[in-house]
mmCIF file of the N, C-alpha and C atoms, coordinates in Angstrom:
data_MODEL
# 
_entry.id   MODEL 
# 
loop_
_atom_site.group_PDB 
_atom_site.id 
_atom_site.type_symbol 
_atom_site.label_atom_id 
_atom_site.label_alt_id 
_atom_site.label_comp_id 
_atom_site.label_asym_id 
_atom_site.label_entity_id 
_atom_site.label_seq_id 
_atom_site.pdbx_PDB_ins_code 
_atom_site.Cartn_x 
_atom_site.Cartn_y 
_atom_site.Cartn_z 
_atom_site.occupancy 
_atom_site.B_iso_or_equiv 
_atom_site.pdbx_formal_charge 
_atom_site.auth_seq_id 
_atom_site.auth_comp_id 
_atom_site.auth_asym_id 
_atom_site.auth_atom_id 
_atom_site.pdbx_PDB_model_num 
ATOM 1   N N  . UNK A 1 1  ? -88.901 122.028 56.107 1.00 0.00 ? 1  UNK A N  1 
ATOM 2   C CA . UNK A 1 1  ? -88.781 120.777 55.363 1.00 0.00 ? 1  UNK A CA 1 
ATOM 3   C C  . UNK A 1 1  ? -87.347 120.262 55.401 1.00 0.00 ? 1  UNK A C  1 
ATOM 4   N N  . UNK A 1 2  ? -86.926 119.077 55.730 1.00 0.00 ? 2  UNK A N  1 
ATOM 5   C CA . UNK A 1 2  ? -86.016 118.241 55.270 1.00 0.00 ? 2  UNK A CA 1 
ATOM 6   C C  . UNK A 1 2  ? -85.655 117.634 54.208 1.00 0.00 ? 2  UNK A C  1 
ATOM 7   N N  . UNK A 1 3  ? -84.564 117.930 53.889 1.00 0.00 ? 3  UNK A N  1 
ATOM 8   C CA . UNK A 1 3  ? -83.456 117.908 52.627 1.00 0.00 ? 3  UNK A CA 1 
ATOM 9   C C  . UNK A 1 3  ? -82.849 116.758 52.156 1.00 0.00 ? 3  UNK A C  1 
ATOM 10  N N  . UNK A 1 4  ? -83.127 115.574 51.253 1.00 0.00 ? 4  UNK A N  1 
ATOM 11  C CA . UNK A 1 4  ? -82.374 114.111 51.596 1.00 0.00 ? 4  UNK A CA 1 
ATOM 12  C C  . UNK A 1 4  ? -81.160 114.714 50.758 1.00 0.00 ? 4  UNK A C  1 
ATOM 13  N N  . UNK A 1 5  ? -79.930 114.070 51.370 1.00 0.00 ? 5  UNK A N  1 
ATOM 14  C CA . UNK A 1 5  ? -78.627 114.146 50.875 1.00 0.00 ? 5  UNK A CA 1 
ATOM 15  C C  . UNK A 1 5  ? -78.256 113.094 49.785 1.00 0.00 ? 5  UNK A C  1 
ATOM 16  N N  . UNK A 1 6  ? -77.692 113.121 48.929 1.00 0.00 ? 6  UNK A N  1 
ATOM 17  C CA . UNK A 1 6  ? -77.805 112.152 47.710 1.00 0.00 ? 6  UNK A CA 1 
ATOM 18  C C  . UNK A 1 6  ? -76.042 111.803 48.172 1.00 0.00 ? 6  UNK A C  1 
ATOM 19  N N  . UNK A 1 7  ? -76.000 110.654 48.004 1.00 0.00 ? 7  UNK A N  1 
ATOM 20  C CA . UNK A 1 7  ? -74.755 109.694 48.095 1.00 0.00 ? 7  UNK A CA 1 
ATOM 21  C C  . UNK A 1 7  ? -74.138 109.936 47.167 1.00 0.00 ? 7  UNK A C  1 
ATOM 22  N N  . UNK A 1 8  ? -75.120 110.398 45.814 1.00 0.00 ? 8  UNK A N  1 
ATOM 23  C CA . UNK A 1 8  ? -73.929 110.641 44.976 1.00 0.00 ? 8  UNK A CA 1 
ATOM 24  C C  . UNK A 1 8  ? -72.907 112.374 45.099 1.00 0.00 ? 8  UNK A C  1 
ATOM 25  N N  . UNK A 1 9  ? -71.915 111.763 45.227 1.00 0.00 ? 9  UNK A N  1 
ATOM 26  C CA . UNK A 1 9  ? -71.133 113.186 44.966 1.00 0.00 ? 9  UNK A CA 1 
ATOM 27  C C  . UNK A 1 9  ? -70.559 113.966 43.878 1.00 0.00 ? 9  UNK A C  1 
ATOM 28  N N  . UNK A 1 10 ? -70.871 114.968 44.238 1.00 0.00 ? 10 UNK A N  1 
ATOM 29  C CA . UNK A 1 10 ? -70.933 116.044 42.477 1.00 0.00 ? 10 UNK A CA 1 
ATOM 30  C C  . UNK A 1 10 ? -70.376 117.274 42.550 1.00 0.00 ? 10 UNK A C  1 
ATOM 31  N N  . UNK A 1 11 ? -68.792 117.234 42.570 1.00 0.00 ? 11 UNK A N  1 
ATOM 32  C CA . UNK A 1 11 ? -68.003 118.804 42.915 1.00 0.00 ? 11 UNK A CA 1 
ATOM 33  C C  . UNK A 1 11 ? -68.410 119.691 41.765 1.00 0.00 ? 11 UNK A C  1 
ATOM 34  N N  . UNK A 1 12 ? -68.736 119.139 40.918 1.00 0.00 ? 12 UNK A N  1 
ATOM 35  C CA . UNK A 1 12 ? -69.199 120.456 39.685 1.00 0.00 ? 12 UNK A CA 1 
ATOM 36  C C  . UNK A 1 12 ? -70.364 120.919 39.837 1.00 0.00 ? 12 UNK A C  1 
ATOM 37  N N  . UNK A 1 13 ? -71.556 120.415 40.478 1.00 0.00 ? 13 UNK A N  1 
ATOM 38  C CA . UNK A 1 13 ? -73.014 120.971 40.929 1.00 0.00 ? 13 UNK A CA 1 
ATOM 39  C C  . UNK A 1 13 ? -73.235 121.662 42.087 1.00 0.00 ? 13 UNK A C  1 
ATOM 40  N N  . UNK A 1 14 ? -71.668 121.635 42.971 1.00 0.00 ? 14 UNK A N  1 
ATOM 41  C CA . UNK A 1 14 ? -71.219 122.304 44.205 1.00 0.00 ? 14 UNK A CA 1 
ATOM 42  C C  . UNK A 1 14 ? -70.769 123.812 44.071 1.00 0.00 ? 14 UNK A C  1 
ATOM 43  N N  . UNK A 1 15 ? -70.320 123.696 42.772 1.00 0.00 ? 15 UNK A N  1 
ATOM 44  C CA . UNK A 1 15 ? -69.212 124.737 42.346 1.00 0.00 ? 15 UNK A CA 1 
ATOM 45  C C  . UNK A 1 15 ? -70.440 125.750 41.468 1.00 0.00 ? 15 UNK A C  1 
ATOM 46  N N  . UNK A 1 16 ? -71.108 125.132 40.730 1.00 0.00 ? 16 UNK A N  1 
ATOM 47  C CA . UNK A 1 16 ? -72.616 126.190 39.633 1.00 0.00 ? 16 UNK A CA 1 
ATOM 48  C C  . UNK A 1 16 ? -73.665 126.148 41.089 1.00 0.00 ? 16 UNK A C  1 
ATOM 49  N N  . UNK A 1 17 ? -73.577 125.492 42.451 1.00 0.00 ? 17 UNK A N  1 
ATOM 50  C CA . UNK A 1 17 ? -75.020 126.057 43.239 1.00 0.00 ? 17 UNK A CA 1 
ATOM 51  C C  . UNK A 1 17 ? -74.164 127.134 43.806 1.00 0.00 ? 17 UNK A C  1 
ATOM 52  N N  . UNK A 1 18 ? -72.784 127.040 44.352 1.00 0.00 ? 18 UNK A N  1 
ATOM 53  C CA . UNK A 1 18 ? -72.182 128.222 45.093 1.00 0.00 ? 18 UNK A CA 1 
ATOM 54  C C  . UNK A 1 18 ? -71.990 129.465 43.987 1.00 0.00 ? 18 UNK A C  1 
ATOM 55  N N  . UNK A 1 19 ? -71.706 129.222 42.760 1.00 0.00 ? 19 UNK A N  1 
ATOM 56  C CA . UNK A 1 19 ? -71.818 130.362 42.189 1.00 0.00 ? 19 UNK A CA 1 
ATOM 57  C C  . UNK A 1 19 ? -73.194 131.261 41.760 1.00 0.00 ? 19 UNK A C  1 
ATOM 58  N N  . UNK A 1 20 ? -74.067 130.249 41.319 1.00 0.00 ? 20 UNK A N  1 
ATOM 59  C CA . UNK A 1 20 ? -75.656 130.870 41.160 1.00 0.00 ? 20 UNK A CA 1 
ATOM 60  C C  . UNK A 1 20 ? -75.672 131.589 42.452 1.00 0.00 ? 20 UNK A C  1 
ATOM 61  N N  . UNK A 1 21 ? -75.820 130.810 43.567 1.00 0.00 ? 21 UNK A N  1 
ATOM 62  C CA . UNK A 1 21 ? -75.819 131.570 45.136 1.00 0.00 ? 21 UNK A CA 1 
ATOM 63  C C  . UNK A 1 21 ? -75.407 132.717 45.351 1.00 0.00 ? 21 UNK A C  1 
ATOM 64  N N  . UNK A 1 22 ? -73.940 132.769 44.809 1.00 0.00 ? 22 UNK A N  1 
ATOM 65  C CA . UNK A 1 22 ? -73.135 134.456 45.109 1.00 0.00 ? 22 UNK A CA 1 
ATOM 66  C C  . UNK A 1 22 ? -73.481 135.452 44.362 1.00 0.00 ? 22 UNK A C  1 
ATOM 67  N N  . UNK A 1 23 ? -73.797 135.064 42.798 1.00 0.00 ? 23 UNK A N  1 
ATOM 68  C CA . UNK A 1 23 ? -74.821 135.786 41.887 1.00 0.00 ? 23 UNK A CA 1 
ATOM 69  C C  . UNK A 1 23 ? -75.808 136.319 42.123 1.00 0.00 ? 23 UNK A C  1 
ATOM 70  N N  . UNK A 1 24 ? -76.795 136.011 43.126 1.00 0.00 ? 24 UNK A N  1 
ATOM 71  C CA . UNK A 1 24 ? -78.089 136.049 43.848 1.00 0.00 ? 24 UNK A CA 1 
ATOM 72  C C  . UNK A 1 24 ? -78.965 135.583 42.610 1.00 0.00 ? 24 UNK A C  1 
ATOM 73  N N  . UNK A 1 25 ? -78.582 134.456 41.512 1.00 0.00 ? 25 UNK A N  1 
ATOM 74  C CA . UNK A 1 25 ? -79.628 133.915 40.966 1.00 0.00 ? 25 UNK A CA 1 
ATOM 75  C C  . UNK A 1 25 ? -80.378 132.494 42.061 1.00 0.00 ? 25 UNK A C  1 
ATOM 76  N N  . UNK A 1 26 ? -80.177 132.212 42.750 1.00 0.00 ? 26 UNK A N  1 
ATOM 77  C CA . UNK A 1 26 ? -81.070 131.627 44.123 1.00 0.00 ? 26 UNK A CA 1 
ATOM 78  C C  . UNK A 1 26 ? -81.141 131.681 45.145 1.00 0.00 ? 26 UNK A C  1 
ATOM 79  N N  . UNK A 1 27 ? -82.054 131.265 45.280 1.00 0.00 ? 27 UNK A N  1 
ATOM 80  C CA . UNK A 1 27 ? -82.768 131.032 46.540 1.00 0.00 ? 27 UNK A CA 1 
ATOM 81  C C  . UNK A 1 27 ? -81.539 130.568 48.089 1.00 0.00 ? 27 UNK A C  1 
ATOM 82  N N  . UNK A 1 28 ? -81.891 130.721 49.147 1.00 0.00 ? 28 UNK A N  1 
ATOM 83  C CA . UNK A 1 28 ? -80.997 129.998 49.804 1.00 0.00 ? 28 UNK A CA 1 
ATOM 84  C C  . UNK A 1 28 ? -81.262 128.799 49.948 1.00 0.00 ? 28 UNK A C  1 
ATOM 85  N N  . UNK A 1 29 ? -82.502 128.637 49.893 1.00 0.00 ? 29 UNK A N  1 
ATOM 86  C CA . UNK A 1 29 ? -83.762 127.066 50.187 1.00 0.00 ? 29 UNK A CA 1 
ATOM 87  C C  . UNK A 1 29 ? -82.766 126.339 48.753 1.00 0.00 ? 29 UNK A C  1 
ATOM 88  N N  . UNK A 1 30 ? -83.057 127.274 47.599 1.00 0.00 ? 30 UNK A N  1 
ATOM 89  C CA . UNK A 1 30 ? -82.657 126.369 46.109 1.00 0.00 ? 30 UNK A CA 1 
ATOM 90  C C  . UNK A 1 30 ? -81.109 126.066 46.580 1.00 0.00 ? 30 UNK A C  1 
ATOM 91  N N  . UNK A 1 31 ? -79.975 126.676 46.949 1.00 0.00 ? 31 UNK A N  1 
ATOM 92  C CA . UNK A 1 31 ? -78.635 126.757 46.852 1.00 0.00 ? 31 UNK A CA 1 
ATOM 93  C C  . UNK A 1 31 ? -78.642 125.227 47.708 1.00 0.00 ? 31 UNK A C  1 
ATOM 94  N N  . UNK A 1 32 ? -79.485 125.426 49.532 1.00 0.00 ? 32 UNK A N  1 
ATOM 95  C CA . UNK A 1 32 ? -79.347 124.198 49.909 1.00 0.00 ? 32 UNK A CA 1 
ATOM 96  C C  . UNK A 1 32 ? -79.558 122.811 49.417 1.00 0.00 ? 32 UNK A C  1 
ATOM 97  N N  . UNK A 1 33 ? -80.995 123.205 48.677 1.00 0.00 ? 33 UNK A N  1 
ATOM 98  C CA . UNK A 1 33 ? -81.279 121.738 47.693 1.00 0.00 ? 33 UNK A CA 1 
ATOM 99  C C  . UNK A 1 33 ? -81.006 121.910 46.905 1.00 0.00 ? 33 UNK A C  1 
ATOM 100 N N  . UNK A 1 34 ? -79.951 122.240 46.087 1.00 0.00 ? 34 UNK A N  1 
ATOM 101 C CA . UNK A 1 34 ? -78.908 121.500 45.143 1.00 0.00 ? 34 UNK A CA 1 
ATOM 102 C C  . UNK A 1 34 ? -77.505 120.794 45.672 1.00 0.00 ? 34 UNK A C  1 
ATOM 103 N N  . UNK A 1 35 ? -76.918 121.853 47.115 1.00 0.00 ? 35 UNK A N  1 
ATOM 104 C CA . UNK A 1 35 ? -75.944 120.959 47.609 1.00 0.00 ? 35 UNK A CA 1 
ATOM 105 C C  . UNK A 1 35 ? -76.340 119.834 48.142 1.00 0.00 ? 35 UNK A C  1 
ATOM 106 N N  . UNK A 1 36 ? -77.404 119.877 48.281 1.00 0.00 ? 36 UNK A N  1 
ATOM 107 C CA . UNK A 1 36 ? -78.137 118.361 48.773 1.00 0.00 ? 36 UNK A CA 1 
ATOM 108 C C  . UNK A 1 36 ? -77.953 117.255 47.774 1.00 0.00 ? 36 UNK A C  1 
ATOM 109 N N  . UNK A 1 37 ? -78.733 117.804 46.434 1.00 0.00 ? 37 UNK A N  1 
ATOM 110 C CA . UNK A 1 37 ? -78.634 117.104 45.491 1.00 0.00 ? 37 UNK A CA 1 
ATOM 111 C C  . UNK A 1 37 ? -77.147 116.491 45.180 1.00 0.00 ? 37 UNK A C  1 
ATOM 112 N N  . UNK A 1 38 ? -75.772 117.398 45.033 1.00 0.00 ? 38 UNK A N  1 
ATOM 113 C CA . UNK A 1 38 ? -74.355 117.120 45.280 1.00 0.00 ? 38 UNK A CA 1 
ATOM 114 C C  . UNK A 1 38 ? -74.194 116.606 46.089 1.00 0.00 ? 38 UNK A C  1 
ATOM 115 N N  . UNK A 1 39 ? -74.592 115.822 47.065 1.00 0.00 ? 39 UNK A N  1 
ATOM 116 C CA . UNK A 1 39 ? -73.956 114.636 47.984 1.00 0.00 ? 39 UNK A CA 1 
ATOM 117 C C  . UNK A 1 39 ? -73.151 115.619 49.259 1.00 0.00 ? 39 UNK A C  1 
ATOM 118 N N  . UNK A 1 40 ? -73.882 117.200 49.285 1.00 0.00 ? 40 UNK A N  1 
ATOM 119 C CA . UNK A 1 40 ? -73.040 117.868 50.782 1.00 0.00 ? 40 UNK A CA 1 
ATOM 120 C C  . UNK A 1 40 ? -74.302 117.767 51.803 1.00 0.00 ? 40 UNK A C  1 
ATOM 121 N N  . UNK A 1 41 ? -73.526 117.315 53.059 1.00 0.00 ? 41 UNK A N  1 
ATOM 122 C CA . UNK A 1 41 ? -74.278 117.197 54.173 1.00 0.00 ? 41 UNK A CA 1 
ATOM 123 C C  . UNK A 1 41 ? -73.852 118.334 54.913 1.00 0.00 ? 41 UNK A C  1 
ATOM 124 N N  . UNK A 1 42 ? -72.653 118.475 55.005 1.00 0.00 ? 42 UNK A N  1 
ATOM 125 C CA . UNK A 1 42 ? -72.441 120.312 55.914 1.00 0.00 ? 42 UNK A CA 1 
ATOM 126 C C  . UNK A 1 42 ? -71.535 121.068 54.806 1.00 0.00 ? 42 UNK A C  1 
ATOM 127 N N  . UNK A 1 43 ? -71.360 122.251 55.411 1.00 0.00 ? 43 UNK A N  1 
ATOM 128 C CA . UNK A 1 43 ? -70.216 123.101 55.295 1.00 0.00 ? 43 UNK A CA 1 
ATOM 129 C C  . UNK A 1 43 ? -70.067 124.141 56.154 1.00 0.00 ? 43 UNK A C  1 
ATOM 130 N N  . UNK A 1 44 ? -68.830 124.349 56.041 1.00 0.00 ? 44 UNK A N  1 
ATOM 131 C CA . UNK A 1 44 ? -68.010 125.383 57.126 1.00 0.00 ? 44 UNK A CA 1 
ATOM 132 C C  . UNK A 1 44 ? -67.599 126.352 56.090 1.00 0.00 ? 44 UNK A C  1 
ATOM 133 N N  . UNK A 1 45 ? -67.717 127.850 57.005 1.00 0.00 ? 45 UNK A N  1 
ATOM 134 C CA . UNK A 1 45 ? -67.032 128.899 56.401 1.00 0.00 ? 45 UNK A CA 1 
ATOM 135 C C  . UNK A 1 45 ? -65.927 129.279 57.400 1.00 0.00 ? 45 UNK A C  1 
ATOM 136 N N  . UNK A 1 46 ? -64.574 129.379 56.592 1.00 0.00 ? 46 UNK A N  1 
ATOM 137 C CA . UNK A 1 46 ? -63.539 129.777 57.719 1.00 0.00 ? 46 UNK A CA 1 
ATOM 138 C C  . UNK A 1 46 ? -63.387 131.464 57.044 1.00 0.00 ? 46 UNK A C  1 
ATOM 139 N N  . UNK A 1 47 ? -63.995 132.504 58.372 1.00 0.00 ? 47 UNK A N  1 
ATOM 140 C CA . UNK A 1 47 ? -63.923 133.301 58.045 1.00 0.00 ? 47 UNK A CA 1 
ATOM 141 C C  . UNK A 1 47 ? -62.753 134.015 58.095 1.00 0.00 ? 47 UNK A C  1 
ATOM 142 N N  . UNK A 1 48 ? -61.504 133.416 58.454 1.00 0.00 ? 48 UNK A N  1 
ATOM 143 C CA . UNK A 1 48 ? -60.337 133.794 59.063 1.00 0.00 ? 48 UNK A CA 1 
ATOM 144 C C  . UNK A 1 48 ? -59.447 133.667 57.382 1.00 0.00 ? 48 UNK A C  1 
ATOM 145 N N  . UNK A 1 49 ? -59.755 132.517 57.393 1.00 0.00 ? 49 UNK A N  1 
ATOM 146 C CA . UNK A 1 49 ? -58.673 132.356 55.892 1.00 0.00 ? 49 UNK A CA 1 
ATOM 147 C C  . UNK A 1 49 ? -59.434 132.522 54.550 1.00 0.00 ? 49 UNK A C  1 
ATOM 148 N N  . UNK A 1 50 ? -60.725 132.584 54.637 1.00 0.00 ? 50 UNK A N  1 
ATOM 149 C CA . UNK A 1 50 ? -61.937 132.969 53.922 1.00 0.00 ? 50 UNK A CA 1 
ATOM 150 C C  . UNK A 1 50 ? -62.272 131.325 52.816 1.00 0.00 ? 50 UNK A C  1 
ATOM 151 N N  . UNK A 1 51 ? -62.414 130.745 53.615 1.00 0.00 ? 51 UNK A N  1 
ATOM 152 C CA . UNK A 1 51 ? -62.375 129.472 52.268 1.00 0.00 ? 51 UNK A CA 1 
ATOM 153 C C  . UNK A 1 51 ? -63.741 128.960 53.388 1.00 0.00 ? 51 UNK A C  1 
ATOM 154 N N  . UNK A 1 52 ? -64.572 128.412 51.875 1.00 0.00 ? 52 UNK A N  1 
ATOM 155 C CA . UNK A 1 52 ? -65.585 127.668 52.499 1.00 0.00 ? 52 UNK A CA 1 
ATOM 156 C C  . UNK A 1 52 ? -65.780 126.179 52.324 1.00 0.00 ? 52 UNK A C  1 
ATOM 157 N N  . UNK A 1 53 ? -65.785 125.545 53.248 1.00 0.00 ? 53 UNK A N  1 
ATOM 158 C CA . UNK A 1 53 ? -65.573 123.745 52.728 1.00 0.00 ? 53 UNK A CA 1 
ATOM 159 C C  . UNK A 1 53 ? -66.702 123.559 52.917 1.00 0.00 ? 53 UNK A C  1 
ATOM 160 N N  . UNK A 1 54 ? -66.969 122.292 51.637 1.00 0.00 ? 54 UNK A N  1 
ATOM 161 C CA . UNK A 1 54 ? -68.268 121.010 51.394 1.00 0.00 ? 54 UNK A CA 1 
ATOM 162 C C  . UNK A 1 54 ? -67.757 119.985 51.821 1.00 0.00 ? 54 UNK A C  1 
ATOM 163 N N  . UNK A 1 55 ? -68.675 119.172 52.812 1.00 0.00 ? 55 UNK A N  1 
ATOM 164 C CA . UNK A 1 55 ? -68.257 117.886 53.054 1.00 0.00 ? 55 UNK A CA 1 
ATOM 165 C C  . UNK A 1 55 ? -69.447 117.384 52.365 1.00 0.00 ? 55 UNK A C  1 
ATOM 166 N N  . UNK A 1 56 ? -69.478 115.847 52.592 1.00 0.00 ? 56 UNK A N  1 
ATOM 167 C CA . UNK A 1 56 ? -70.370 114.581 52.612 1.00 0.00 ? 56 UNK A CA 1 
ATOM 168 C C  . UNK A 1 56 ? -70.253 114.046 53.770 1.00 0.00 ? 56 UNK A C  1 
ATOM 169 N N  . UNK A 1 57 ? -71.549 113.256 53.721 1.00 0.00 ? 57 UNK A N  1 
ATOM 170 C CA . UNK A 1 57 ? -72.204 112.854 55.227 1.00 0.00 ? 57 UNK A CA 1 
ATOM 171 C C  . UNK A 1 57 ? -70.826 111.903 55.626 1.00 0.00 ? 57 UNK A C  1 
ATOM 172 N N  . UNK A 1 58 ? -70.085 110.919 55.018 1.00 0.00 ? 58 UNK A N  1 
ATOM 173 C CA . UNK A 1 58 ? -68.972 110.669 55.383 1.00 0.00 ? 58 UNK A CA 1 
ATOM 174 C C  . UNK A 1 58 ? -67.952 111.196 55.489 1.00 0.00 ? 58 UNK A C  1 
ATOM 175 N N  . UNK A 1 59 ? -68.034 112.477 55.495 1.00 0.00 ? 59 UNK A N  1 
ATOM 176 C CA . UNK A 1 59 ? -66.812 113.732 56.248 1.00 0.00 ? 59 UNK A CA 1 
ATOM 177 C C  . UNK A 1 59 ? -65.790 113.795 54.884 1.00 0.00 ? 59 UNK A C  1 
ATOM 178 N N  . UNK A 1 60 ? -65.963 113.472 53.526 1.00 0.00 ? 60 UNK A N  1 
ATOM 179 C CA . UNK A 1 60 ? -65.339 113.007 52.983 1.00 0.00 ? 60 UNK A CA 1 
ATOM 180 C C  . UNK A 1 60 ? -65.555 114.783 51.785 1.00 0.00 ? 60 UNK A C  1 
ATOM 181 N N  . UNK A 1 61 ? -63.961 115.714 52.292 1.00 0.00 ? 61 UNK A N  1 
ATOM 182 C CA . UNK A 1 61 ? -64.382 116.792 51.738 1.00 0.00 ? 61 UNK A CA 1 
ATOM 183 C C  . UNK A 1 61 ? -64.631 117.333 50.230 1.00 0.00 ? 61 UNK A C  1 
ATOM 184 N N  . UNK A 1 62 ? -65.321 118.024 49.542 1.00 0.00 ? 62 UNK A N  1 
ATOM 185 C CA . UNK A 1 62 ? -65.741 117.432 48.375 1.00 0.00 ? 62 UNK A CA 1 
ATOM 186 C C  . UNK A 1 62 ? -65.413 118.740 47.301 1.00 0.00 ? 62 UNK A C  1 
ATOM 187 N N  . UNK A 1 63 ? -65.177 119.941 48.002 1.00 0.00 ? 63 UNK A N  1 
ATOM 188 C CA . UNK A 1 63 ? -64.772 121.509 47.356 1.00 0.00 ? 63 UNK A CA 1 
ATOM 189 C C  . UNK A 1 63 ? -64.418 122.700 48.432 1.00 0.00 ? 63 UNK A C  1 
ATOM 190 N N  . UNK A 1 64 ? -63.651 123.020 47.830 1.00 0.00 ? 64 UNK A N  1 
ATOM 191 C CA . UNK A 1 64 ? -63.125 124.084 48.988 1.00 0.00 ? 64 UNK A CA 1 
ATOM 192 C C  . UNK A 1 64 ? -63.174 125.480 48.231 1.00 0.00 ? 64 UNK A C  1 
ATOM 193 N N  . UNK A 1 65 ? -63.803 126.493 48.443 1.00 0.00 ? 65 UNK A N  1 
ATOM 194 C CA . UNK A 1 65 ? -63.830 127.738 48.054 1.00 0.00 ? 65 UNK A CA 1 
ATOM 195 C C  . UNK A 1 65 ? -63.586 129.025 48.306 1.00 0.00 ? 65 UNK A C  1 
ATOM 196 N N  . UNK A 1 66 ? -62.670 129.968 47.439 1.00 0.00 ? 66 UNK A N  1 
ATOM 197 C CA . UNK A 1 66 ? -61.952 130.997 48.035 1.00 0.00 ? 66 UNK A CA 1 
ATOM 198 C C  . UNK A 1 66 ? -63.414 132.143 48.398 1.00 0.00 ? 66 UNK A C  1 
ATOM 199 N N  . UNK A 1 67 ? -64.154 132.718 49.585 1.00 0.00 ? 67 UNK A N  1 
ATOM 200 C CA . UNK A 1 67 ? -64.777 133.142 49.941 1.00 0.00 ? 67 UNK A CA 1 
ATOM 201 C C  . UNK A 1 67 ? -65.054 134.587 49.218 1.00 0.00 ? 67 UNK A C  1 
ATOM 202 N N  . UNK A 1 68 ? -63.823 135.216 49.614 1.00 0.00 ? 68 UNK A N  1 
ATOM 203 C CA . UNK A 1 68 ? -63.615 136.688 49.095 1.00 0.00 ? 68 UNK A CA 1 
ATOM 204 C C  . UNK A 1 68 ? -63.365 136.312 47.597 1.00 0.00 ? 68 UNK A C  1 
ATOM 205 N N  . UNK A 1 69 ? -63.224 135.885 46.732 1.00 0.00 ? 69 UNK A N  1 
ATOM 206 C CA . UNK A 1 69 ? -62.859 136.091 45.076 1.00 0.00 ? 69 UNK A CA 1 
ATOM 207 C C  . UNK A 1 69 ? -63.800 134.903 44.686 1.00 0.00 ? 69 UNK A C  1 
ATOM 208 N N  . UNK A 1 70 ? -64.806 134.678 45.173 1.00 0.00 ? 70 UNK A N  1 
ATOM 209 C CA . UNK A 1 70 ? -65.530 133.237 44.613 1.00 0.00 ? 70 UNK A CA 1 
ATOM 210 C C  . UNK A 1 70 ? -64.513 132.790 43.869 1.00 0.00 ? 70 UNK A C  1 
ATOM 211 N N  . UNK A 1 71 ? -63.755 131.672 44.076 1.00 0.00 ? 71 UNK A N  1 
ATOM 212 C CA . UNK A 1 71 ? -62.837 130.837 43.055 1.00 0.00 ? 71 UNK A CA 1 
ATOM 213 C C  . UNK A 1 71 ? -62.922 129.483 44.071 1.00 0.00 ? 71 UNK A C  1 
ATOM 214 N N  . UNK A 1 72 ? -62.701 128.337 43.483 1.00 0.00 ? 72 UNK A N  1 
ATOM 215 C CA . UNK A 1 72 ? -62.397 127.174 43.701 1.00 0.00 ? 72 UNK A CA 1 
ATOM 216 C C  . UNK A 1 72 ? -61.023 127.192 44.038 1.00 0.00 ? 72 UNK A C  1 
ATOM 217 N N  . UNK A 1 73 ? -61.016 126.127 45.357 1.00 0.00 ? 73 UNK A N  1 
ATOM 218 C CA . UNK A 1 73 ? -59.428 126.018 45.798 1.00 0.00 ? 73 UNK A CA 1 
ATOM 219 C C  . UNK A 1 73 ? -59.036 124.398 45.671 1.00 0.00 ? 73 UNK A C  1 
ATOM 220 N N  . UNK A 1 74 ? -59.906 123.764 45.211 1.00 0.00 ? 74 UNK A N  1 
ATOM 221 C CA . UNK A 1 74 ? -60.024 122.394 44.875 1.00 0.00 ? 74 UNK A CA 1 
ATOM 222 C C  . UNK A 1 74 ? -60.951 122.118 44.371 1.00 0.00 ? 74 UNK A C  1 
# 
């Protein structure tokens, strides 16, 4: 199934789906459709510096997260 991306953007619904996620309180299906719901169309994990970025479909980046210590880097 396909996921519609919501225009609206929502770094705080980015930040409670990536943490529920690392918690293992969801789903991966649920984690994706909520960043959906937050207005993210991709993300990248840089496994090198360990931070994971949210964009929007306009490339427009929306949270950046410390990988290894789940923390927000923006």
């Amino acid at each position: 199934n396909l996921l519609k991306v919501s225009t609206t953007k929502n770094p705080a619904k980015i930040k409670e789906a990536a943490l529920l996620h690392i918690c293992g309180k969801s789903t991966f299906r649920e984690y994706c459709s909520t960043l959906a719901g937050a207005g993210v169309f991709r993300w990248v994990t840089d496994v090198n510096h360990n931070k994971r970025s949210y964009y929007a479909i306009d490339n427009t980046l929306l949270y950046i997260e410390d990988v290894e210590n789940n923390k927000p880097l923006i």
